[in-house]
N, CA, C and O atoms as a GROMACS GRO file, in nm:
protein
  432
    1UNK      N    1  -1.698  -0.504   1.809
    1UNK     CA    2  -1.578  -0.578   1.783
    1UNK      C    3  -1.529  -0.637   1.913
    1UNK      O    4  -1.519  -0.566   2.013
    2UNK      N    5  -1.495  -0.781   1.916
    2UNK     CA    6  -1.425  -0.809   2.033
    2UNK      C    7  -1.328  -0.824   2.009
    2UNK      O    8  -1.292  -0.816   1.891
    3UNK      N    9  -1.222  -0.860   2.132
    3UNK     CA   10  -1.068  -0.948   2.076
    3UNK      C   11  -1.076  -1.051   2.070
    3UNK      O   12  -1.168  -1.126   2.102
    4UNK      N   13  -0.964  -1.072   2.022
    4UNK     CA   14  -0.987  -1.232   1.934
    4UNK      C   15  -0.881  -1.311   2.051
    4UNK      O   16  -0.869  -1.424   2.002
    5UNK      N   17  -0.830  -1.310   2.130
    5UNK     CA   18  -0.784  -1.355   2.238
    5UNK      C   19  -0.848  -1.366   2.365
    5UNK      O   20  -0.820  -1.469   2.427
    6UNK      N   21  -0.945  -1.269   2.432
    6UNK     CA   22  -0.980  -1.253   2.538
    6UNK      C   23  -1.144  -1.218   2.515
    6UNK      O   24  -1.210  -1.226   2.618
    7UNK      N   25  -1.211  -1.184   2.405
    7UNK     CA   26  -1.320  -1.163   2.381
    7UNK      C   27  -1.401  -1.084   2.449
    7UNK      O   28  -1.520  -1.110   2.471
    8UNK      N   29  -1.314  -0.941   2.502
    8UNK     CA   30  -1.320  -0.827   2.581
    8UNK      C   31  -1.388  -0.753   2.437
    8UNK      O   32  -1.363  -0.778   2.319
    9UNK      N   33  -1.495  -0.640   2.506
    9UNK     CA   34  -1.583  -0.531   2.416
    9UNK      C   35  -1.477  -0.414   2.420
    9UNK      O   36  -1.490  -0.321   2.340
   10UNK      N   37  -1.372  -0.416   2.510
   10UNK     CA   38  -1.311  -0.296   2.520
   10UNK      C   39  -1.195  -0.304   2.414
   10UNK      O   40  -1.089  -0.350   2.456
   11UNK      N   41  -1.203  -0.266   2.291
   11UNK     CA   42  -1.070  -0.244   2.186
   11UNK      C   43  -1.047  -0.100   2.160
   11UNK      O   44  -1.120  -0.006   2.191
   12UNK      N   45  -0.940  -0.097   2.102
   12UNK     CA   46  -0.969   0.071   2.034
   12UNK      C   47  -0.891  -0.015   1.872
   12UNK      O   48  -0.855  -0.129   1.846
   13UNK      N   49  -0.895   0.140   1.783
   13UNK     CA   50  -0.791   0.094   1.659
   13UNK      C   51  -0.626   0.141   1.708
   13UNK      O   52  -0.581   0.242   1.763
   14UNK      N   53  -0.568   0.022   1.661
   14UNK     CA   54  -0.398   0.048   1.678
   14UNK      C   55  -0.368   0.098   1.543
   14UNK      O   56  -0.438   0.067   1.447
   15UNK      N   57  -0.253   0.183   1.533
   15UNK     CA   58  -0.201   0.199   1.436
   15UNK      C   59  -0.107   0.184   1.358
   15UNK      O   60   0.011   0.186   1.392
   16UNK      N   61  -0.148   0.167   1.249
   16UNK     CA   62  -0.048   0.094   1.094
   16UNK      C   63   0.073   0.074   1.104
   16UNK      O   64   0.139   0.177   1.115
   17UNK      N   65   0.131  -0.025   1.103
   17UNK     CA   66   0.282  -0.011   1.112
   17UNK      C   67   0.376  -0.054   0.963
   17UNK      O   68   0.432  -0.163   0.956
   18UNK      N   69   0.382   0.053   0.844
   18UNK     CA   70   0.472   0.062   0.795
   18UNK      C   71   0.378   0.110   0.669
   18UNK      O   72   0.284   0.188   0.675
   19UNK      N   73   0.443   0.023   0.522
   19UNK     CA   74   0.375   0.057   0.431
   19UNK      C   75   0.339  -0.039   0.429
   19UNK      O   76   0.221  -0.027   0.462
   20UNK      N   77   0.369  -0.200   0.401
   20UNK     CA   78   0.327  -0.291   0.374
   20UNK      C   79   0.187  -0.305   0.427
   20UNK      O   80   0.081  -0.307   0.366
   21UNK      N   81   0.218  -0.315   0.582
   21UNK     CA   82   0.064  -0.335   0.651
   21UNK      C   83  -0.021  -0.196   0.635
   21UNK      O   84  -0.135  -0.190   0.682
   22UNK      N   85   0.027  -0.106   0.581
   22UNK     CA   86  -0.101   0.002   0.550
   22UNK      C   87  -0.210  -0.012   0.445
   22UNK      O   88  -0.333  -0.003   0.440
   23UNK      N   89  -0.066  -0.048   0.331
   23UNK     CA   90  -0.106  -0.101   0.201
   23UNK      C   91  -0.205  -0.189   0.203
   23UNK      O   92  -0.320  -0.154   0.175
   24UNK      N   93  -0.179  -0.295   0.230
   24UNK     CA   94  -0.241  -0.445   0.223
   24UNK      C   95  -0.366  -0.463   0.322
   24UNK      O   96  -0.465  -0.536   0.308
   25UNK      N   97  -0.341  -0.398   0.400
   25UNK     CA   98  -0.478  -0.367   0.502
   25UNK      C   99  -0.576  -0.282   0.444
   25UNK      O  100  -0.686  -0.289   0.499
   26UNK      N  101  -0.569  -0.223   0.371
   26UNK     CA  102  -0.662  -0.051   0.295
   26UNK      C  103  -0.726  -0.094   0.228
   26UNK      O  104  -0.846  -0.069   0.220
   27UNK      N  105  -0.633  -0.208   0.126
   27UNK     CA  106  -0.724  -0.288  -0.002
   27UNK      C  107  -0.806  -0.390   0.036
   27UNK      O  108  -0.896  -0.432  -0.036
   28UNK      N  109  -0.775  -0.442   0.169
   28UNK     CA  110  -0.883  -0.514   0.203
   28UNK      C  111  -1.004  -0.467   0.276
   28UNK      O  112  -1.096  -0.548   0.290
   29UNK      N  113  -1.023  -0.311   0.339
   29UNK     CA  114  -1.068  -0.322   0.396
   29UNK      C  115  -1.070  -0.375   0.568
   29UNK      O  116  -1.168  -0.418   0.629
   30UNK      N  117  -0.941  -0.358   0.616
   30UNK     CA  118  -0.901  -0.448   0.716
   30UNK      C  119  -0.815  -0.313   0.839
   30UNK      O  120  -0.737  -0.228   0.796
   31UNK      N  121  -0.846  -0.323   0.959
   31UNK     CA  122  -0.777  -0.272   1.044
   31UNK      C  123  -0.668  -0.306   1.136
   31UNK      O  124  -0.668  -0.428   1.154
   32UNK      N  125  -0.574  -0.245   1.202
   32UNK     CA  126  -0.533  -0.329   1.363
   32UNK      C  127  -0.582  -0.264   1.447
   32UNK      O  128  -0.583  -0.141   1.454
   33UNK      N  129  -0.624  -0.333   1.512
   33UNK     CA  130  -0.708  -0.335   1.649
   33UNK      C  131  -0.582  -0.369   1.813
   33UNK      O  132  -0.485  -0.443   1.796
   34UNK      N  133  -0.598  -0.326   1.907
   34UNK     CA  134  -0.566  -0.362   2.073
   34UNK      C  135  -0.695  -0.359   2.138
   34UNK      O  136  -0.804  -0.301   2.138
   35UNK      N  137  -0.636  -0.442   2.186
   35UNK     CA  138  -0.717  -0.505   2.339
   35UNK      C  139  -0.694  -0.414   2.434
   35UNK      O  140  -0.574  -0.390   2.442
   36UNK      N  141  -0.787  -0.326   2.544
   36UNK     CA  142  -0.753  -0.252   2.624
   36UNK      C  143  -0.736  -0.372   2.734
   36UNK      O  144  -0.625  -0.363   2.788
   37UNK      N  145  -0.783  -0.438   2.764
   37UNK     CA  146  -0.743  -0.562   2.860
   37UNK      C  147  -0.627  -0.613   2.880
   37UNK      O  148  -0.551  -0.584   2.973
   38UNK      N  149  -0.600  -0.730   2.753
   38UNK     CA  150  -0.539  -0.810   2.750
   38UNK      C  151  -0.404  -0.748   2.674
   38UNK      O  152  -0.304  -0.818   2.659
   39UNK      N  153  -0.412  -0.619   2.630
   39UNK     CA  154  -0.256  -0.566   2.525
   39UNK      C  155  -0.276  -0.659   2.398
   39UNK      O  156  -0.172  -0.685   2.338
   40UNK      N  157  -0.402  -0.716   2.344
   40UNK     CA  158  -0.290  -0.859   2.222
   40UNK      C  159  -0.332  -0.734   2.132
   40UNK      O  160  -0.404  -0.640   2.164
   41UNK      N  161  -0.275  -0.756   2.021
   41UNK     CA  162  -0.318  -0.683   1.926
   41UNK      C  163  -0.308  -0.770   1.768
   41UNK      O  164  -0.236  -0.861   1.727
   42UNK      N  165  -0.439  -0.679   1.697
   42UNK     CA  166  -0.510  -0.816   1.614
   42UNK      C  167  -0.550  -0.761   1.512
   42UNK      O  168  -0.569  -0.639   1.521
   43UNK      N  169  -0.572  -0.817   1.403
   43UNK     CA  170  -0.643  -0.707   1.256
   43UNK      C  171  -0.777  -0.769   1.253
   43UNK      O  172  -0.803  -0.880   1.300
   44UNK      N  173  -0.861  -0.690   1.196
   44UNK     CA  174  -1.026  -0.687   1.238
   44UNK      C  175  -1.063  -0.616   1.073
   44UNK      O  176  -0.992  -0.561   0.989
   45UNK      N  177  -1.238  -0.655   1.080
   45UNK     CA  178  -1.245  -0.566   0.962
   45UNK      C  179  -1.255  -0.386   1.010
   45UNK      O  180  -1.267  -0.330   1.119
   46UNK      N  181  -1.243  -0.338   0.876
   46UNK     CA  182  -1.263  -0.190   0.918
   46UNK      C  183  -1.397  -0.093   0.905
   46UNK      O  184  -1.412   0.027   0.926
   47UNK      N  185  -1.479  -0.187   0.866
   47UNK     CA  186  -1.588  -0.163   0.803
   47UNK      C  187  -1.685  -0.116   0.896
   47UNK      O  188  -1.796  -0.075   0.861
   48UNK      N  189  -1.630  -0.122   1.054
   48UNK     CA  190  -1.741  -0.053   1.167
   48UNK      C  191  -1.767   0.012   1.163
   48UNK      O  192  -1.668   0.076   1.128
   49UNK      N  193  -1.888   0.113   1.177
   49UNK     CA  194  -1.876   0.259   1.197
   49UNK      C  195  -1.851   0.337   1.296
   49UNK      O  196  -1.881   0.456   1.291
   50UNK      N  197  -1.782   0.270   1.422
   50UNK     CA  198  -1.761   0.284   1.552
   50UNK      C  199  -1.617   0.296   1.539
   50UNK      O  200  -1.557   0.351   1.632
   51UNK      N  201  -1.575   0.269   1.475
   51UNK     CA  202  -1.421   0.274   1.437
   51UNK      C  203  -1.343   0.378   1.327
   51UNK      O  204  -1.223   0.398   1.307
   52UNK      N  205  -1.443   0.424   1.276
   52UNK     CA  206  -1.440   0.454   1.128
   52UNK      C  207  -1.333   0.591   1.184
   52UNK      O  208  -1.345   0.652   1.290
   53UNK      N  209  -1.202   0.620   1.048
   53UNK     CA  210  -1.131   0.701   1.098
   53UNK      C  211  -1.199   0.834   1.037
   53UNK      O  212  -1.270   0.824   0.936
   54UNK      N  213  -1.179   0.946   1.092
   54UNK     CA  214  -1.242   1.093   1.096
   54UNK      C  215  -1.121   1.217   1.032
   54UNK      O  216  -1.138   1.336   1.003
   55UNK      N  217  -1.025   1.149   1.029
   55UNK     CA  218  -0.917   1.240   1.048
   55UNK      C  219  -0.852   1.278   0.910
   55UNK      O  220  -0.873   1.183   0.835
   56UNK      N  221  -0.798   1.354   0.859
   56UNK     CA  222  -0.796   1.389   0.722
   56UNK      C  223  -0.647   1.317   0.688
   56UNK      O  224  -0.569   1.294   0.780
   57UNK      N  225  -0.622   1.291   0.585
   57UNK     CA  226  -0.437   1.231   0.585
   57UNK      C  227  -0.373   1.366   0.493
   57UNK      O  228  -0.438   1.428   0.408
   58UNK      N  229  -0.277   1.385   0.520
   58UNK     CA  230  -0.203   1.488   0.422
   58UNK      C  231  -0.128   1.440   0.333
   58UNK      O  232  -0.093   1.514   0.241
   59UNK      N  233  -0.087   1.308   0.339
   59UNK     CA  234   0.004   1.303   0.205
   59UNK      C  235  -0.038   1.139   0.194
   59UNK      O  236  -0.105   1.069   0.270
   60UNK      N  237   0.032   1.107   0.062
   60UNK     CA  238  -0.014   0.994   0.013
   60UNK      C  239   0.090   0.882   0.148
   60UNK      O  240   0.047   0.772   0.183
   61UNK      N  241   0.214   0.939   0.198
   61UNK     CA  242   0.248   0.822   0.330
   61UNK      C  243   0.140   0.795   0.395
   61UNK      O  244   0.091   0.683   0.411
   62UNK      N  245   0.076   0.956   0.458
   62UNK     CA  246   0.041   0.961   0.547
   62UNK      C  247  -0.103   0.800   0.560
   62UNK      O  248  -0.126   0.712   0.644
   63UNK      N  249  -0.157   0.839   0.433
   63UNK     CA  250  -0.296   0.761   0.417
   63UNK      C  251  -0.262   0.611   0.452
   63UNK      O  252  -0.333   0.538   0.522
   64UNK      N  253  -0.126   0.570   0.386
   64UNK     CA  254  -0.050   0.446   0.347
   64UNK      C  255  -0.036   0.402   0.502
   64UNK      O  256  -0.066   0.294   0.552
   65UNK      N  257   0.021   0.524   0.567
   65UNK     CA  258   0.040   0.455   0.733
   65UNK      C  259   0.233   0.467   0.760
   65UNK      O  260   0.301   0.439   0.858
   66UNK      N  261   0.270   0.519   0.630
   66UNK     CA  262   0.436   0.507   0.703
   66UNK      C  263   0.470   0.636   0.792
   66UNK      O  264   0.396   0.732   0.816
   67UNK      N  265   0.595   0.612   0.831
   67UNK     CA  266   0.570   0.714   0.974
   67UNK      C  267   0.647   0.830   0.897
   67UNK      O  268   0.656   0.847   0.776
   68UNK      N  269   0.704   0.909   1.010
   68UNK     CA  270   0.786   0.995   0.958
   68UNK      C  271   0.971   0.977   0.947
   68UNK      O  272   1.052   1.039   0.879
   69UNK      N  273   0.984   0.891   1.021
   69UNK     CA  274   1.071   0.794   0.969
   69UNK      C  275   1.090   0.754   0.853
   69UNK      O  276   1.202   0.775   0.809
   70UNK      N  277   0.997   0.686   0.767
   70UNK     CA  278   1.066   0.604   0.693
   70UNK      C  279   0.988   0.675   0.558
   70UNK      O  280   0.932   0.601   0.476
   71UNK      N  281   0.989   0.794   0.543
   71UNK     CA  282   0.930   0.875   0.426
   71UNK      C  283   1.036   0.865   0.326
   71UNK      O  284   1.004   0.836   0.211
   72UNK      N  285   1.166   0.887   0.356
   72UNK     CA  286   1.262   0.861   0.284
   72UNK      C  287   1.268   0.724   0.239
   72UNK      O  288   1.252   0.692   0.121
   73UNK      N  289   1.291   0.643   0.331
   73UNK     CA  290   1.254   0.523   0.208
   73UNK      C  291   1.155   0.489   0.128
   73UNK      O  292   1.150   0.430   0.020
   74UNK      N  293   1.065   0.542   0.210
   74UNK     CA  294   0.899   0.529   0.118
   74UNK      C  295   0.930   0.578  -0.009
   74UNK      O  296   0.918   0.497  -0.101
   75UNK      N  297   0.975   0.713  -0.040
   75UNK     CA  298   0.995   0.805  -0.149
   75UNK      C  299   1.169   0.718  -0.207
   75UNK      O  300   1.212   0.762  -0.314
   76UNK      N  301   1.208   0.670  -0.177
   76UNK     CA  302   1.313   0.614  -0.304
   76UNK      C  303   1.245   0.471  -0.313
   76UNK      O  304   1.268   0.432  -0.427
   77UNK      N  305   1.161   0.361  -0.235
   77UNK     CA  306   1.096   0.257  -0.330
   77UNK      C  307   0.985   0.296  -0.385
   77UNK      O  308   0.939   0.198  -0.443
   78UNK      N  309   0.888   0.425  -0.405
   78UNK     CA  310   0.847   0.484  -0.488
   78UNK      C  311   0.870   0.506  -0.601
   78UNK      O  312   0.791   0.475  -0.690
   79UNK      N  313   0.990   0.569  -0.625
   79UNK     CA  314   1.120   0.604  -0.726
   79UNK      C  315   1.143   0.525  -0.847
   79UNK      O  316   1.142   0.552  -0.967
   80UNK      N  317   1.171   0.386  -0.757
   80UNK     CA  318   1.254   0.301  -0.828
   80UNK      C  319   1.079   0.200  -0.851
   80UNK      O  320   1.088   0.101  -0.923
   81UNK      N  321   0.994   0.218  -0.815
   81UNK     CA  322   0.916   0.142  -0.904
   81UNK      C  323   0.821   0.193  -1.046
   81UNK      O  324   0.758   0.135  -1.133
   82UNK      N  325   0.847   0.309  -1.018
   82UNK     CA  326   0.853   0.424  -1.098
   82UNK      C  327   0.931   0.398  -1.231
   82UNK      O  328   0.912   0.384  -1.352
   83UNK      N  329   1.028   0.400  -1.140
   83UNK     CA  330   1.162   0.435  -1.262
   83UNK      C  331   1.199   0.267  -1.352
   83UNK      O  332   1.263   0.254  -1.456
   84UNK      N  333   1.134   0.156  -1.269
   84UNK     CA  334   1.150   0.024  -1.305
   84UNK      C  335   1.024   0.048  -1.428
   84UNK      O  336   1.064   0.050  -1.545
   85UNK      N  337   0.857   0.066  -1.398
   85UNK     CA  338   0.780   0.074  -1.478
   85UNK      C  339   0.828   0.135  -1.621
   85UNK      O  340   0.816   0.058  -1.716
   86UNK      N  341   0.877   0.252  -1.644
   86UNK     CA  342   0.961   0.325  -1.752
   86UNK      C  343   1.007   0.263  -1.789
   86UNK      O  344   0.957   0.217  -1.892
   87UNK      N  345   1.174   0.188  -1.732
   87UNK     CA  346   1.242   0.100  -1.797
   87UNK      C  347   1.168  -0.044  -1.872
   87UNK      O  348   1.204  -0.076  -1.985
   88UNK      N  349   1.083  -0.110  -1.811
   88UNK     CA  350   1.010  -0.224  -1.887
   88UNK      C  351   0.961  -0.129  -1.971
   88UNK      O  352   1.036  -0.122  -2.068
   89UNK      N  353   0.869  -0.051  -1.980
   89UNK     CA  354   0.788   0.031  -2.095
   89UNK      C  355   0.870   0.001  -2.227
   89UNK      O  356   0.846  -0.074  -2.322
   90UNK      N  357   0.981   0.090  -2.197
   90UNK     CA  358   1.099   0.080  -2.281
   90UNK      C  359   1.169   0.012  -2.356
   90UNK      O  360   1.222   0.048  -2.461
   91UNK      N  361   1.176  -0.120  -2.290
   91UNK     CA  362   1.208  -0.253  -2.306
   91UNK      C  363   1.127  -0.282  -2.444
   91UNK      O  364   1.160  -0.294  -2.562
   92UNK      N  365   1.000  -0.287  -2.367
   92UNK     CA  366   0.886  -0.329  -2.444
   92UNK      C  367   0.869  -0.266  -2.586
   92UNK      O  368   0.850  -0.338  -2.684
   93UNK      N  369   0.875  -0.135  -2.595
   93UNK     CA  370   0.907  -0.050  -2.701
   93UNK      C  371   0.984  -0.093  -2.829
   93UNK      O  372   0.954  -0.113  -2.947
   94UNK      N  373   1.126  -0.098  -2.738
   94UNK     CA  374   1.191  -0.125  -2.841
   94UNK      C  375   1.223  -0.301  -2.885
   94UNK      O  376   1.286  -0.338  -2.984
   95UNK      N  377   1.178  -0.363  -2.813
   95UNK     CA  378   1.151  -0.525  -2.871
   95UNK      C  379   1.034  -0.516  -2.974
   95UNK      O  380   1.033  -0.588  -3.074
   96UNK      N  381   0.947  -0.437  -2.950
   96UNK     CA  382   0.826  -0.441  -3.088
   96UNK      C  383   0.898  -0.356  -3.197
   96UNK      O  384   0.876  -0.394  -3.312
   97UNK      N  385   0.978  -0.250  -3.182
   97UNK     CA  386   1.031  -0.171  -3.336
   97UNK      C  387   1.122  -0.242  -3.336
   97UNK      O  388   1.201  -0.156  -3.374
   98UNK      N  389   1.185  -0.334  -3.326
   98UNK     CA  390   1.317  -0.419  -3.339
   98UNK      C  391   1.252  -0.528  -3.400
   98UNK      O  392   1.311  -0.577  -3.496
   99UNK      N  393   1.125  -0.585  -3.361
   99UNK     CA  394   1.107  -0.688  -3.443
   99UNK      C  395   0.953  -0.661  -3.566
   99UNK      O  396   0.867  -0.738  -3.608
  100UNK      N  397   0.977  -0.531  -3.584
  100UNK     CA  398   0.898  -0.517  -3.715
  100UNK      C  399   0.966  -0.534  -3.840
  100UNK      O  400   1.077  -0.487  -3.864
  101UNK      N  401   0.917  -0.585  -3.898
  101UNK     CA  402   1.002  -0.606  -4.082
  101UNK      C  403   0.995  -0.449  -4.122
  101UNK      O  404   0.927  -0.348  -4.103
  102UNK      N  405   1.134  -0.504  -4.204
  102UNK     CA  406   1.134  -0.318  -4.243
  102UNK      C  407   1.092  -0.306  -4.362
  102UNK      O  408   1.114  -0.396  -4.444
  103UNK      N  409   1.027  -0.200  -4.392
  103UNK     CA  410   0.994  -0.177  -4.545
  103UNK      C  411   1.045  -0.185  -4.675
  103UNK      O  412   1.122  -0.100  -4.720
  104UNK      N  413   1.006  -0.284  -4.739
  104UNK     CA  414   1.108  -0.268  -4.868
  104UNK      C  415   1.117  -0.141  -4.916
  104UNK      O  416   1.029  -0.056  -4.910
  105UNK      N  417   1.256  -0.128  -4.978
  105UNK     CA  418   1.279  -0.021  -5.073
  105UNK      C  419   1.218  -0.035  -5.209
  105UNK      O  420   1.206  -0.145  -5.263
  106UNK      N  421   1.180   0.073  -5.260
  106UNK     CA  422   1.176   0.045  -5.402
  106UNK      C  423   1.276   0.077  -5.553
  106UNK      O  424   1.302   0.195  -5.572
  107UNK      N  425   1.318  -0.005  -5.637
  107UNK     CA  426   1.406   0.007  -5.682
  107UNK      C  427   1.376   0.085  -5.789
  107UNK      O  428   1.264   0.078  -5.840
  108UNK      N  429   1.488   0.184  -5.844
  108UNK     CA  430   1.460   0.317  -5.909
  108UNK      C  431   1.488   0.307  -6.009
  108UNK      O  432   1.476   0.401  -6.087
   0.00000   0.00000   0.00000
């Protein structure tokens, strides 16, 4: 891997900064990278095996990349997309038994 600024062999992997860029980086397949040279820092693929991480994650932040900081927010926009999925479910639910015809009665 080189940098993409200075095209130095010397990089290491930088690390994840938040959820977004953990997220969105994981599904692609994609890392951040520094320049031991030049400081730039750059996203690269992750697919090296020179890079490849070794280290076990303990929780689903951890894998994601948020710190220990922001677990609390991690865990209430968790929550609420959670708790949003349910509510559409719900929604959805009751717009289909609301718009089924109801059964005739039969007269006695």
């Amino acid at each position: 891997m080189k940098c993409a600024n200075c095209a130095s062999d010397h990089v290491r992997r930088s690390r994840r900064r938040g959820l977004r860029e953990g997220l969105f980086l994981r599904i692609s397949f994609r890392a951040p990278y520094r320049c031991r040279e030049c400081g730039t820092r750059f996203i690269g693929t992750s697919l090296d095996p020179a890079f490849r991480s070794r280290r076990k994650h303990r929780s689903l932040g951890a894998f994601l990349g948020v710190r220990e900081g922001q677990i609390r927010r991690f865990r209430w926009a968790l929550f609420i997309i959670i708790l949003f999925v349910i509510l559409v479910y719900l929604a959805i639910l009751l717009v289909h038994y609301l718009s089924e015809p109801s059964a005739p009665r039969p007269i006695p």
